[in-house]
DSSP file (Angstrom, degrees, kcal/mol; ACC not computed):
  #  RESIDUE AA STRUCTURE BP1 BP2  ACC     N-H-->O    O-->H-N    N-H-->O    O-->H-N    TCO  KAPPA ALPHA  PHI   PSI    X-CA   Y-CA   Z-CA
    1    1 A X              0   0    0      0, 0.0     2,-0.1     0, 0.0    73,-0.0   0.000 360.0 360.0 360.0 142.5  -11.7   19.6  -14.9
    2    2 A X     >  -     0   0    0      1,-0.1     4,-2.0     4,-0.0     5,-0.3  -0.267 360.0-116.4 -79.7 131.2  -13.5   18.4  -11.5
    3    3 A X  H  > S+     0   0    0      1,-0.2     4,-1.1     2,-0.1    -1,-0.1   0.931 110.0  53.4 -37.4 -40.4  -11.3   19.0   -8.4
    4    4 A X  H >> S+     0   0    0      2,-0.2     4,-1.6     1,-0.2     3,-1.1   0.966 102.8  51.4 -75.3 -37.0  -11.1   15.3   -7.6
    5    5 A X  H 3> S+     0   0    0      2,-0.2     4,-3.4     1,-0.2    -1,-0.2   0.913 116.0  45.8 -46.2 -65.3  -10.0   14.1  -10.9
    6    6 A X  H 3X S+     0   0    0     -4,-2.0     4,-0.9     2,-0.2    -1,-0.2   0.556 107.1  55.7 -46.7 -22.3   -7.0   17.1  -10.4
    7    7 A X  H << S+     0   0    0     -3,-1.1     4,-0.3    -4,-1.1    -2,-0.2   0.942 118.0  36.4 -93.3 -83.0   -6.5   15.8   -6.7
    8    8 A X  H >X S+     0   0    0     -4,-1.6     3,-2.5     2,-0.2     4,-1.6   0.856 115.2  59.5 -42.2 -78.9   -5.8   11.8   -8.7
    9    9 A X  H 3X S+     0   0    0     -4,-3.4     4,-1.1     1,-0.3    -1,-0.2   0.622 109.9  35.4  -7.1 -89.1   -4.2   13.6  -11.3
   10   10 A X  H 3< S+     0   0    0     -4,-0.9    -1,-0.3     2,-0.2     5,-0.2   0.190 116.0  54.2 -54.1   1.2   -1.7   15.0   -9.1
   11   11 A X  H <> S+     0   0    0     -3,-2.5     4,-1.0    -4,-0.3    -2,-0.2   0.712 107.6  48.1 -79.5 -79.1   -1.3   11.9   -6.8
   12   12 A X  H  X S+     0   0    0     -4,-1.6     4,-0.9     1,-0.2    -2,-0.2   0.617 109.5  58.0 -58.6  -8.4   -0.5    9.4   -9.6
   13   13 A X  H  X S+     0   0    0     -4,-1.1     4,-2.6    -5,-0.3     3,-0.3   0.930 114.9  37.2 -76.1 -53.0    2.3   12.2  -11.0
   14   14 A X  H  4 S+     0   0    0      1,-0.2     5,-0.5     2,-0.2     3,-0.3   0.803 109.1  59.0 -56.4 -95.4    4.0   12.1   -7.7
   15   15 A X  H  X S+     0   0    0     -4,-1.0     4,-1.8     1,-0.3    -1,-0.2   0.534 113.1  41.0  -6.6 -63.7    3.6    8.7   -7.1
   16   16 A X  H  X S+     0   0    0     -4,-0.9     4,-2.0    -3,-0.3    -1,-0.3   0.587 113.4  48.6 -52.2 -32.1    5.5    8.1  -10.3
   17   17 A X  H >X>S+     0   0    0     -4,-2.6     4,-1.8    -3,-0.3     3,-0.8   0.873 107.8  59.4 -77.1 -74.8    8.1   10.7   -9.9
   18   18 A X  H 3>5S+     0   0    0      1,-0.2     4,-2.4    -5,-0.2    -2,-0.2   0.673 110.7  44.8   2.0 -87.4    8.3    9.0   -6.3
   19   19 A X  H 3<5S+     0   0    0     -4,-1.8     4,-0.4    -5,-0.5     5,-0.3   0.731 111.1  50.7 -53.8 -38.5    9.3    5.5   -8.3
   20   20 A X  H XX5S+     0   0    0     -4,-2.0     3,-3.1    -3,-0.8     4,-3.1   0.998 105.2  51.3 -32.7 -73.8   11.4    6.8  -10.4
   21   21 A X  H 3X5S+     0   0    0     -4,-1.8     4,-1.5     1,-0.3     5,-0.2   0.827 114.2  46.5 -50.2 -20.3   13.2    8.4   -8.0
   22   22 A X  H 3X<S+     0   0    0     -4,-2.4     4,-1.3    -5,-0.6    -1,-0.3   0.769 111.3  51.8 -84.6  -4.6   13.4    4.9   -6.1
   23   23 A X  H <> S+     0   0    0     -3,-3.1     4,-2.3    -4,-0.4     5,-0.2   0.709 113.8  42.2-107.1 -37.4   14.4    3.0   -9.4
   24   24 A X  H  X S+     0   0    0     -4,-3.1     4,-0.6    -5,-0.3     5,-0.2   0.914 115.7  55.8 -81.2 -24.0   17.5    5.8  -10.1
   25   25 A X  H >X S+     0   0    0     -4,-1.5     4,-2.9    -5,-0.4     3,-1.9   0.983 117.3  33.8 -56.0 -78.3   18.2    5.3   -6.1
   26   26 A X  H 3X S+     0   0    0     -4,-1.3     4,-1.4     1,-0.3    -2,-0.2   0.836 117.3  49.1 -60.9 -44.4   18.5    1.7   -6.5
   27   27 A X  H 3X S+     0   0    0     -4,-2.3     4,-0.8     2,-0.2    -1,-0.3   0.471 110.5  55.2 -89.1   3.0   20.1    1.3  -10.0
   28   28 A X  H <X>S+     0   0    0     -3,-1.9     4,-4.8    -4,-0.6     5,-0.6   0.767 104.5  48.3 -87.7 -34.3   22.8    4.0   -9.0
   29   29 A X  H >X5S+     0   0    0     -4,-2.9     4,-1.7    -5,-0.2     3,-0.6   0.944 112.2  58.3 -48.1 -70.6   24.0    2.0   -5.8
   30   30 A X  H 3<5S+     0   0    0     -4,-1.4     4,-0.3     1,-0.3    -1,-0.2   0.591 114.6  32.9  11.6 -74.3   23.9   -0.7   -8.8
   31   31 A X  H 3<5S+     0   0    0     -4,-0.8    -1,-0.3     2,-0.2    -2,-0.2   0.592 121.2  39.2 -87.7 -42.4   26.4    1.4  -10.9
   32   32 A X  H <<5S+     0   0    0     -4,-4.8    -2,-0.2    -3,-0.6    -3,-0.1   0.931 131.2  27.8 -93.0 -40.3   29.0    3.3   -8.5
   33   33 A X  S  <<S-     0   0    0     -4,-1.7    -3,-0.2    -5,-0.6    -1,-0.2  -0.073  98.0-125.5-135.5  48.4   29.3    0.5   -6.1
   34   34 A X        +     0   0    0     -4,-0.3    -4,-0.2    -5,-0.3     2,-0.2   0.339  43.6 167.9  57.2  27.7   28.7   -2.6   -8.1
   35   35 A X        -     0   0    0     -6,-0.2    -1,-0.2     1,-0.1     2,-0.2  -0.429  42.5-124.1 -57.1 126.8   25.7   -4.0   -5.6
   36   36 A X        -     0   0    0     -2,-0.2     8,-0.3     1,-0.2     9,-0.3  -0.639  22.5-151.4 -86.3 145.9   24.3   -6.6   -7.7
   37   37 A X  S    S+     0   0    0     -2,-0.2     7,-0.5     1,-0.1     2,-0.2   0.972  85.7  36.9 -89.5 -49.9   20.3   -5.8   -8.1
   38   38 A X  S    S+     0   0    0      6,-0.1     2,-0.2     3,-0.1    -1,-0.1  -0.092  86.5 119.0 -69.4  19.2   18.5   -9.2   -8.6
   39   39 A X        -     0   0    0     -2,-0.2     3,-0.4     1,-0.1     5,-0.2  -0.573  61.1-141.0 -64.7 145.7   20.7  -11.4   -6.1
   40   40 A X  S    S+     0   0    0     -2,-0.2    -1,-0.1     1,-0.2    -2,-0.0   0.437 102.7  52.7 -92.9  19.8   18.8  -12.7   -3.6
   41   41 A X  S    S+     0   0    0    116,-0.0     2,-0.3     2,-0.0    -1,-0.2   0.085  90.3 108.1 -94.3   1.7   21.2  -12.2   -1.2
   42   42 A X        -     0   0    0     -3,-0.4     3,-0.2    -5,-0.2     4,-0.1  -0.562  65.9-139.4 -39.5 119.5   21.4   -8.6   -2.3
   43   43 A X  S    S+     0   0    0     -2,-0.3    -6,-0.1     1,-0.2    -3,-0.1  -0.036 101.4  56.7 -92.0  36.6   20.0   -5.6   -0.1
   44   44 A X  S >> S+     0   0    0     -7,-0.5     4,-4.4    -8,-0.3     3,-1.0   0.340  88.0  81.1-119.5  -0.5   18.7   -3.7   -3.2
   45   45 A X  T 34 S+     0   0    0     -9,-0.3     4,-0.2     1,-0.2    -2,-0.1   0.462  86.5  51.6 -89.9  21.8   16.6   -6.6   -4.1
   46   46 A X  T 3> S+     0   0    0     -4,-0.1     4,-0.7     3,-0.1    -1,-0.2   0.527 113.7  40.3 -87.9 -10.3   13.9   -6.0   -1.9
   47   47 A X  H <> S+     0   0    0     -3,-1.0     4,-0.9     2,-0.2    -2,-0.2   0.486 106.4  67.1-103.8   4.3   13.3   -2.6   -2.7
   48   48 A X  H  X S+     0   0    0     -4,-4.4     4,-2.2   -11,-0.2    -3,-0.1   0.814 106.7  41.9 -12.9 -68.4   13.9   -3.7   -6.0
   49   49 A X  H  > S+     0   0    0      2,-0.2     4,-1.3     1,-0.2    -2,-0.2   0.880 114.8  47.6 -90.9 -42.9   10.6   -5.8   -5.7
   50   50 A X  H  X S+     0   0    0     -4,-0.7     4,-1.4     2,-0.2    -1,-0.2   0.668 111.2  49.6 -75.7  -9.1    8.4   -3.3   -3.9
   51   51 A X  H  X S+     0   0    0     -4,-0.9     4,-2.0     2,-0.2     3,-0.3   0.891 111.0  50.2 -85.4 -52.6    9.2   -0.6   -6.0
   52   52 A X  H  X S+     0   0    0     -4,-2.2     4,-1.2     2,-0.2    -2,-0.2   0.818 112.6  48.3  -5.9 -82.4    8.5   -2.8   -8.5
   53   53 A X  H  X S+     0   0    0     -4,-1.3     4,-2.0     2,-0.2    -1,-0.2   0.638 105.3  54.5  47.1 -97.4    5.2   -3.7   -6.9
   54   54 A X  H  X S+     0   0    0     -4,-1.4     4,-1.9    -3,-0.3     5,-0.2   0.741 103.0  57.8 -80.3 -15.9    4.2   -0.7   -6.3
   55   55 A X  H >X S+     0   0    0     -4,-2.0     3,-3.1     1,-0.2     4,-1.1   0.884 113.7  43.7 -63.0 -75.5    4.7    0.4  -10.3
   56   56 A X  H 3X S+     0   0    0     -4,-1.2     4,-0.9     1,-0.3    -2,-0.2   0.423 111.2  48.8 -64.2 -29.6    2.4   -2.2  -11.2
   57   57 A X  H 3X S+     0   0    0     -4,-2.0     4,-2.6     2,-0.2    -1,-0.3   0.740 113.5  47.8 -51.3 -48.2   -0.1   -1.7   -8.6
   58   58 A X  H <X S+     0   0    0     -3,-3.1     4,-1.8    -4,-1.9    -2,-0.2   0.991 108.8  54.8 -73.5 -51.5   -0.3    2.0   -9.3
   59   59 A X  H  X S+     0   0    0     -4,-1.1     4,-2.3    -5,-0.2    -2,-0.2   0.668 105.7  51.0 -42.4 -37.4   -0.5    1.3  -12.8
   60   60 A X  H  X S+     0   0    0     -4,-0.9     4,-1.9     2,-0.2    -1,-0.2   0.964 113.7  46.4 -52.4 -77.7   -3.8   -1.2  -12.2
   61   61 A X  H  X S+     0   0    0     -4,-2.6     4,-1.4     1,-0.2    -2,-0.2   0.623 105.1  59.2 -62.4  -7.1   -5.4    1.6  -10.3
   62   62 A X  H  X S+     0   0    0     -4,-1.8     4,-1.1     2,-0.2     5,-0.3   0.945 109.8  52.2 -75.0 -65.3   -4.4    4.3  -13.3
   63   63 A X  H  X S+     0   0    0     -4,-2.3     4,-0.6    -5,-0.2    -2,-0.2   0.786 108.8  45.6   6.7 -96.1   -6.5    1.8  -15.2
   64   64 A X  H >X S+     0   0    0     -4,-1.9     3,-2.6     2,-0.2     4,-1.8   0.886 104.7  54.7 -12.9 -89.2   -9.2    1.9  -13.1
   65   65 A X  H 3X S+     0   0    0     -4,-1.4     4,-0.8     1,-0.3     5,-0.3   0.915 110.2  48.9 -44.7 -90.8   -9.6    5.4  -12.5
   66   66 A X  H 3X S+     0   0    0     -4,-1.1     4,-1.7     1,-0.3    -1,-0.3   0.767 112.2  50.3 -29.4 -23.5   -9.8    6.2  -16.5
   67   67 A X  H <X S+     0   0    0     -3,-2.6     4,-1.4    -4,-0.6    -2,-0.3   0.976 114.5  40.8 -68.2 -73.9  -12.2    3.5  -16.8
   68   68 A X  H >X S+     0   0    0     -4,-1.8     3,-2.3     1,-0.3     4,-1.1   0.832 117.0  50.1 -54.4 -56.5  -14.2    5.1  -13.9
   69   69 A X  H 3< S+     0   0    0     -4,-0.8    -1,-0.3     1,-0.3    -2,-0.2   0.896 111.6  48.3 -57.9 -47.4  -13.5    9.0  -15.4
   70   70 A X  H 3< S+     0   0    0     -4,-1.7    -1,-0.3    -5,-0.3    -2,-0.2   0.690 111.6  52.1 -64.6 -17.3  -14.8    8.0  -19.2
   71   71 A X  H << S+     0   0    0     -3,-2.3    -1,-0.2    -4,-1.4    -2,-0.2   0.975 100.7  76.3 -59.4 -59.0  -17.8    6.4  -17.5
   72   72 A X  S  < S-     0   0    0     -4,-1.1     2,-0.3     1,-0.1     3,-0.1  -0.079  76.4-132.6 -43.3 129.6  -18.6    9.6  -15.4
   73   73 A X    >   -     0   0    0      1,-0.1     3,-3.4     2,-0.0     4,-0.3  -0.680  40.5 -79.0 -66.7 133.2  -20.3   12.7  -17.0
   74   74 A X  T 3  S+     0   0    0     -2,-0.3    -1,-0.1     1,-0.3     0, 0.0  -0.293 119.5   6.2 -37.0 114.7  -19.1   16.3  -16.4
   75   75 A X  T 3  S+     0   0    0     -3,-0.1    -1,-0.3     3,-0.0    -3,-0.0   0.377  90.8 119.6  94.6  14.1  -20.2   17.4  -13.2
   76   76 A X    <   +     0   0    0     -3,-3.4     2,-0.6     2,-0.1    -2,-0.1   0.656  54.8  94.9 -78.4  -4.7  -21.6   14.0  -12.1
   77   77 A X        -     0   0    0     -4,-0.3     2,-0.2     1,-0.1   -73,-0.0  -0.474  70.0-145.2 -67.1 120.0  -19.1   14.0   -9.1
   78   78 A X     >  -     0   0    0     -2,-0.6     4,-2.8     1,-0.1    -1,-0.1  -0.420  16.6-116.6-101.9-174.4  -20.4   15.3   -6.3
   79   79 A X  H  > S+     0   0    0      1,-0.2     4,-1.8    -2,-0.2     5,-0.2   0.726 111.9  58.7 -87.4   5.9  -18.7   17.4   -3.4
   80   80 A X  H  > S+     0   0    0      2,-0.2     4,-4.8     3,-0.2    -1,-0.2   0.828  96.2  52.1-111.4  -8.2  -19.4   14.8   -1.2
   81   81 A X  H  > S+     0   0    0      2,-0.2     4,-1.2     3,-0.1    -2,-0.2   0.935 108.0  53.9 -58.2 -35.7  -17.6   12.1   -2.7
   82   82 A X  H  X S+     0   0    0     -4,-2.8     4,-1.9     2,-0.1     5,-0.4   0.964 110.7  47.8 -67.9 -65.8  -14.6   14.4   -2.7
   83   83 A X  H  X S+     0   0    0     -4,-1.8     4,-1.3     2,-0.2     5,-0.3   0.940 114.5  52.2 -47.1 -39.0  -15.3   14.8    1.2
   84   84 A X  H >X S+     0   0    0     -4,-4.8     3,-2.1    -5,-0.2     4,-0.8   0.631 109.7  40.6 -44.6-109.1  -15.6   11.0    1.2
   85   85 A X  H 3X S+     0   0    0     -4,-1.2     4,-1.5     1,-0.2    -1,-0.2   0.477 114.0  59.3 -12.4 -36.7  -12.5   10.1   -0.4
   86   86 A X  H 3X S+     0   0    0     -4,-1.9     4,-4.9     2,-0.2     5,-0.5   0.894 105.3  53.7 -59.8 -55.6  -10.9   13.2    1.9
   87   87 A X  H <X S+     0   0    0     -3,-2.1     4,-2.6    -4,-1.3    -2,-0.2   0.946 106.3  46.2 -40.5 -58.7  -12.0   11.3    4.8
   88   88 A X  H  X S+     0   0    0     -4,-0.8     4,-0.7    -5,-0.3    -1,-0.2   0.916 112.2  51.2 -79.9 -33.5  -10.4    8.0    4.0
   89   89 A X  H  X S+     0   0    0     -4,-1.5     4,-0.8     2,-0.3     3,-0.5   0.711 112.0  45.2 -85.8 -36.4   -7.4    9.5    3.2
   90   90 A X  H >X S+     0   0    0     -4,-4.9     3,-3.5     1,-0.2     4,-3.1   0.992 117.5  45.3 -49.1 -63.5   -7.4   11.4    6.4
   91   91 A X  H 3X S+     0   0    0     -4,-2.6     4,-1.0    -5,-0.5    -2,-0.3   0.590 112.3  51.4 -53.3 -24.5   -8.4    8.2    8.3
   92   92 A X  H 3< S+     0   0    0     -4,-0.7     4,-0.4    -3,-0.5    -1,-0.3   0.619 111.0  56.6-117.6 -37.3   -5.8    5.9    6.3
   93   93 A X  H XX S+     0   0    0     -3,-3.5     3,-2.8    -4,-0.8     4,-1.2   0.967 106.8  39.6 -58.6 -62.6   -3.2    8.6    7.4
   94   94 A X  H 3X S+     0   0    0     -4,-3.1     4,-1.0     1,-0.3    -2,-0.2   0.757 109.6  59.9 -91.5   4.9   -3.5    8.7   10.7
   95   95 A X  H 3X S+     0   0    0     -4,-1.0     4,-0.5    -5,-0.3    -1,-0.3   0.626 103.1  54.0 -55.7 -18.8   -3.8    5.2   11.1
   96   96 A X  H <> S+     0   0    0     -3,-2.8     4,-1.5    -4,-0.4    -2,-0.2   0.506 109.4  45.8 -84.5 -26.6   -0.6    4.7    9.5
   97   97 A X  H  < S+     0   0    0     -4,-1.2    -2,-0.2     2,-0.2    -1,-0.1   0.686 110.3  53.7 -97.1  -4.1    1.1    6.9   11.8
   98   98 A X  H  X S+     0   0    0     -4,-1.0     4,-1.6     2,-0.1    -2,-0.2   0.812 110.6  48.7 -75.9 -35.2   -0.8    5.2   14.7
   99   99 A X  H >X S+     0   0    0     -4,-0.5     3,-5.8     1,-0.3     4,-0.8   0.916 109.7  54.0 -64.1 -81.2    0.7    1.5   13.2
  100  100 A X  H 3< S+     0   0    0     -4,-1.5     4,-0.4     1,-0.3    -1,-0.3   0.588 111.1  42.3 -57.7  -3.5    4.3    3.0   13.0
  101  101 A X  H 34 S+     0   0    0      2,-0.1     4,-0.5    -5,-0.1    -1,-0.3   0.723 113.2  52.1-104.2 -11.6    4.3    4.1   16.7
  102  102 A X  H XX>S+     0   0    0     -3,-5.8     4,-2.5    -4,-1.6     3,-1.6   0.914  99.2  65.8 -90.2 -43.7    2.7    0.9   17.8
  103  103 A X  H 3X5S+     0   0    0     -4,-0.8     4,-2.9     1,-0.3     8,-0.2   0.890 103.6  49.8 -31.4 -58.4    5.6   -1.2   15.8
  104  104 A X  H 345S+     0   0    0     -4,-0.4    -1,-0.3     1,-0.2    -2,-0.2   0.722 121.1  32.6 -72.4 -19.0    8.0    0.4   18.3
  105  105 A X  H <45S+     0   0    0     -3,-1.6    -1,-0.2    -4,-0.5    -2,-0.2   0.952 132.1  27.0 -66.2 -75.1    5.9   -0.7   21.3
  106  106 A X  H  X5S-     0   0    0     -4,-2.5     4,-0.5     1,-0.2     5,-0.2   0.373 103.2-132.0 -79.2  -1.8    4.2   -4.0   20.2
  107  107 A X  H  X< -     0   0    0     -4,-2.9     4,-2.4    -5,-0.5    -1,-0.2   0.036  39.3 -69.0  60.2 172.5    7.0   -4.8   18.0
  108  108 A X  H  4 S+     0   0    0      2,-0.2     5,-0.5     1,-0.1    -1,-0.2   0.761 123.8  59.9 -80.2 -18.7    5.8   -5.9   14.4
  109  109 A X  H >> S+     0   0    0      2,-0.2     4,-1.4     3,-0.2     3,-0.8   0.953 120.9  31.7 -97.0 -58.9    4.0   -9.5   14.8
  110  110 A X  H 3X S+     0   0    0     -4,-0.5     4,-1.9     1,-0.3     5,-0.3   0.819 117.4  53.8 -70.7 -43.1    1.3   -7.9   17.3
  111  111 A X  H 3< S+     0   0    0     -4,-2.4    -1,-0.3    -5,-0.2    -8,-0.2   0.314 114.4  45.9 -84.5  10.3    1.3   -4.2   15.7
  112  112 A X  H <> S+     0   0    0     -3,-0.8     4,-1.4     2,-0.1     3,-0.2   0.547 108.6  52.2-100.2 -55.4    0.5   -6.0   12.1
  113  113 A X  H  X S+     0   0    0     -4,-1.4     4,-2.8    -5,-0.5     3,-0.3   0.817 114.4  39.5 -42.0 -52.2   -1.9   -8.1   13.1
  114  114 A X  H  X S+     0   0    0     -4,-1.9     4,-2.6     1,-0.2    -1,-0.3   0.789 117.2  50.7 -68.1 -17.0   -4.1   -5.6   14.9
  115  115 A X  H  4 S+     0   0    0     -5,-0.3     4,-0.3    -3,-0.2    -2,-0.2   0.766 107.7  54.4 -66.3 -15.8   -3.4   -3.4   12.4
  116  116 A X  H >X S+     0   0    0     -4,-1.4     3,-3.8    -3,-0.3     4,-2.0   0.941 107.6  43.5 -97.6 -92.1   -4.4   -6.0   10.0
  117  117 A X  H 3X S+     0   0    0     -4,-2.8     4,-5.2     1,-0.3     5,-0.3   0.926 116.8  58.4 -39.3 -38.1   -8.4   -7.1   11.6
  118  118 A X  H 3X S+     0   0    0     -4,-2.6     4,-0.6     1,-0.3    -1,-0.3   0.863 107.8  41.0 -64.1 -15.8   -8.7   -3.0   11.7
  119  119 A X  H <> S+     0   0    0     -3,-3.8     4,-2.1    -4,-0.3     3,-0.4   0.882 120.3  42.4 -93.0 -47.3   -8.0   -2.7    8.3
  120  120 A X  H  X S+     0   0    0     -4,-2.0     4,-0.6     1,-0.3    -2,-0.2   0.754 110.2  55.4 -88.0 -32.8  -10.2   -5.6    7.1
  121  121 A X  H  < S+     0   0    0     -4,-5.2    -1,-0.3    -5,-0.3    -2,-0.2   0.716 106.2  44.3-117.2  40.0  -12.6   -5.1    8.9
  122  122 A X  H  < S+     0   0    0     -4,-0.6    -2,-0.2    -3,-0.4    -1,-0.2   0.619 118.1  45.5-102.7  -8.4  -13.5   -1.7    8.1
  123  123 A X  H  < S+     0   0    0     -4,-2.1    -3,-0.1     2,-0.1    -2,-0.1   0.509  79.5 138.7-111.2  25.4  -13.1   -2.3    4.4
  124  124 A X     <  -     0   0    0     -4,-0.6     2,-0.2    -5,-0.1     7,-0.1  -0.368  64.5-115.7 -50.9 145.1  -15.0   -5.4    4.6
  125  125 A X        -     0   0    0      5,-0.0     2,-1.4     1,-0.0     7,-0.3  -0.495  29.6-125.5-114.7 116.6  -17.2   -5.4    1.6
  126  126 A X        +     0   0    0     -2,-0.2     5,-0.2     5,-0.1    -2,-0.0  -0.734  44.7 171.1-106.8 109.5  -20.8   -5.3    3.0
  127  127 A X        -     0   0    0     -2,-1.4     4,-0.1     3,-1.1    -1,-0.1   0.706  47.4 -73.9 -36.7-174.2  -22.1   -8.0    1.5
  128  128 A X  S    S+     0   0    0      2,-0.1     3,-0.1     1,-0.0    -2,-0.0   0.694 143.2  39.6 -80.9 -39.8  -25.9  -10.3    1.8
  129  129 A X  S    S-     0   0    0      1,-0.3     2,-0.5     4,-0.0    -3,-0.1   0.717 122.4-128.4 -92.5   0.9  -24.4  -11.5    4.8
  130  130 A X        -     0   0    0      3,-0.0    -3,-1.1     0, 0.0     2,-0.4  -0.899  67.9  -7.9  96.7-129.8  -22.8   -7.8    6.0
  131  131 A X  S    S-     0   0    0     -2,-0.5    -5,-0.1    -5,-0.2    -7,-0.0  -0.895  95.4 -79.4-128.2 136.6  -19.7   -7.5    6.7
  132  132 A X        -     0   0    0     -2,-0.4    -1,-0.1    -7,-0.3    -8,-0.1   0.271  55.2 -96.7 -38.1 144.5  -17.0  -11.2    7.2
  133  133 A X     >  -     0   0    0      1,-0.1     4,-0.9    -3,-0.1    -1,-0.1  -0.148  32.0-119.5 -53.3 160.1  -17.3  -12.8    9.9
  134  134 A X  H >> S+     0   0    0      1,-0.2     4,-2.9     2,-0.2     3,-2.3   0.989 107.5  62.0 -74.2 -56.5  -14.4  -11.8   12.7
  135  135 A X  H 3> S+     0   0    0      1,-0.3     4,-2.2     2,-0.2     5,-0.2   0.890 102.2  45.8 -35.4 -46.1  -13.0  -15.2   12.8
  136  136 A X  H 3> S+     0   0    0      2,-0.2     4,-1.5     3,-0.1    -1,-0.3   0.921 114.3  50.7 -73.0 -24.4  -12.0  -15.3    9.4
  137  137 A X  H <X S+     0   0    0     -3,-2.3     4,-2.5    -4,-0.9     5,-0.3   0.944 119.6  39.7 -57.2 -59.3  -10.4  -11.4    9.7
  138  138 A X  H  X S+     0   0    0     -4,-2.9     4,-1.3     1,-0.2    -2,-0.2   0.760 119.8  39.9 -81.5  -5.9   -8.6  -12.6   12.6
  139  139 A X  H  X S+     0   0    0     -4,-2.2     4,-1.4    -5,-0.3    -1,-0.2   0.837 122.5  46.9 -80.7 -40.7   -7.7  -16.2   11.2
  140  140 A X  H  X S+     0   0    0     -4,-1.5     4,-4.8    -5,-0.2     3,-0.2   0.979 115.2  44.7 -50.8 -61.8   -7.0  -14.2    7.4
  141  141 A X  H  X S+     0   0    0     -4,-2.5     4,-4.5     1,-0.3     5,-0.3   0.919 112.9  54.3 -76.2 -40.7   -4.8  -11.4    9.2
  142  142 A X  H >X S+     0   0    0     -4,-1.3     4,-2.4    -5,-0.3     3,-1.4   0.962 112.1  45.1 -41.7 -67.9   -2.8  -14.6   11.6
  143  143 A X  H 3X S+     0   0    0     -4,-1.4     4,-0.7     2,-0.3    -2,-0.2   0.706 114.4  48.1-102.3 -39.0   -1.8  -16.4    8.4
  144  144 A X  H 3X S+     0   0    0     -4,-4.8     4,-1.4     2,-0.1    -1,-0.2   0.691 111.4  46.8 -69.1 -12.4   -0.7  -13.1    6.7
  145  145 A X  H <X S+     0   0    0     -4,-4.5     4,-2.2    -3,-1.4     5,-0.3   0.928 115.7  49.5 -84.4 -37.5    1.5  -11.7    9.6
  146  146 A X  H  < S+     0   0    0     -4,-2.4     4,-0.5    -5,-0.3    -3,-0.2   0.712 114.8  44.4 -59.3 -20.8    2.9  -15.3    9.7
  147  147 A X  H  X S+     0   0    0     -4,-0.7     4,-1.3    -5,-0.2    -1,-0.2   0.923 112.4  47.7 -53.0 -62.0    3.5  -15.1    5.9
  148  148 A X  H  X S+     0   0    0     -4,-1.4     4,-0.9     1,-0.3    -2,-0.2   0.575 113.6  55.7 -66.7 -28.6    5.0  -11.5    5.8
  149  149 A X  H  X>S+     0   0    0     -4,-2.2     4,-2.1     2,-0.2     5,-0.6   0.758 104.5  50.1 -54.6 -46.9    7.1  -12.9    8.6
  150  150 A X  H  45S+     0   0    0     -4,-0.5     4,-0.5    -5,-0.3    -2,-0.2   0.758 106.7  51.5 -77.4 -35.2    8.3  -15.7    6.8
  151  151 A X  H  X>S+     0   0    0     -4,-1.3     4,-1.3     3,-0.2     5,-1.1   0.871 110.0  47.7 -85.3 -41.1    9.5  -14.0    3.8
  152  152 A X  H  <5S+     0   0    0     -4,-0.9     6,-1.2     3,-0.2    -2,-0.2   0.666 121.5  25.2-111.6  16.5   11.4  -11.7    5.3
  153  153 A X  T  <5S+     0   0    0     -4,-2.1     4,-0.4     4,-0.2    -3,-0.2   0.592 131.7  42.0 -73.0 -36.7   13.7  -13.6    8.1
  154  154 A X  T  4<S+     0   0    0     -5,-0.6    -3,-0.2    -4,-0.5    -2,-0.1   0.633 125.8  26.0-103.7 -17.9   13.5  -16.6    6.3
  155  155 A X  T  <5S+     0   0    0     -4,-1.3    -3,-0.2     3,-0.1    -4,-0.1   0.678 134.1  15.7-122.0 -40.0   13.9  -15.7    3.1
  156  156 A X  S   <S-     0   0    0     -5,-1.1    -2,-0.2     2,-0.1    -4,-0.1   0.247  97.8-118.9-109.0  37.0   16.0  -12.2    2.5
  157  157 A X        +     0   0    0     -4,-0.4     2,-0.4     1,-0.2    -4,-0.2   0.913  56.2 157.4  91.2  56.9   17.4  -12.4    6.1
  158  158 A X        -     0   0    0     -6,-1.2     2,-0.5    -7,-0.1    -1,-0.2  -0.969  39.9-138.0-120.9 127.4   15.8   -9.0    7.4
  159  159 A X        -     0   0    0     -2,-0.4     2,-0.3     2,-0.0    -6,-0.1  -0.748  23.1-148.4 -83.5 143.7   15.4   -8.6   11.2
  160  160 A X              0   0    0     -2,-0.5   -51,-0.1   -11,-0.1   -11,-0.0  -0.742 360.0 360.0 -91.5 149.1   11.7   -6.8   11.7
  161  161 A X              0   0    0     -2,-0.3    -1,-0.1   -53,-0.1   -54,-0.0  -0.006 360.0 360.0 -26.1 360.0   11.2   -4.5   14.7
């Protein structure tokens, strides 16, 4: 079996043990101390719904990936696609740890937002015309912090950072 394949392998099994563990987290609060899960006034039913979420999401991209491996031939991966793939995962990392020290700075409205055009537009899809225009990243990325905003003060009553 090709290293990268073993590298996904071993992702999506954590990743699943992960969601477990958050679905027996949430449905024991549930059980010793009678937190309703699906109120929506409830504080387990937002990680309810991202753990949720995130099953279904991983589950899509488990999809994928078999699709992709039963297309591929033995030993049509090459070593630099695994150094690709290393790469974005590096890059993805420490961008993540860059966002979550800029939350505490810029607060969240400002540290999503850039975080938001950087993201989009470096996995803008290059395209006939290349890669979206900015205006529409930053107009897209406006109208999703205002979203992401909205749903959670306005709707389960969570102050953001």
């Amino acid at each position: 079996m090709e290293d990268s394949k073993l590298m996904n392998i071993a992702v999506f099994v954590f990743l699943f043990l992960v969601i477990l563990g958050a679905y027996a987290n949430i449905f024991m609060y549930n059980i010793n101390q009678k937190i309703p899960v699906l109120d929506i006034n409830s504080p387990l039913v937002v990680p309810f719904l991202l753990n949720t979420l995130l099953l279904i999401m991983t589950a899509i991209i488990l999809k994928n990936e078999i699709g992709k491996w039963r297309q591929t031939k033995n030993g049509d991966s090459s070593e630099k696609e695994l150094v690709d793939e290393l790469k974005g995962v590096l890059a993805y990392f420490v961008g993540l740890v860059i966002y979550i020290l800029a939350v505490k700075k810029l607060h969240f409205e400002v540290a999503t937002f850039v975080a938001m055009v950087f993201g989009m537009y470096m996995l803008a899809k290059h395209g006939k015309e290349g890669r979206a225009p900015v205006w529409r990243i930053i107009f897209t990325s406006l109208i999703l912090v205002a979203s992401i905003r909205f749903v959670f003060t306005g709707v389960f009553k969570i102050i953001l950072p």
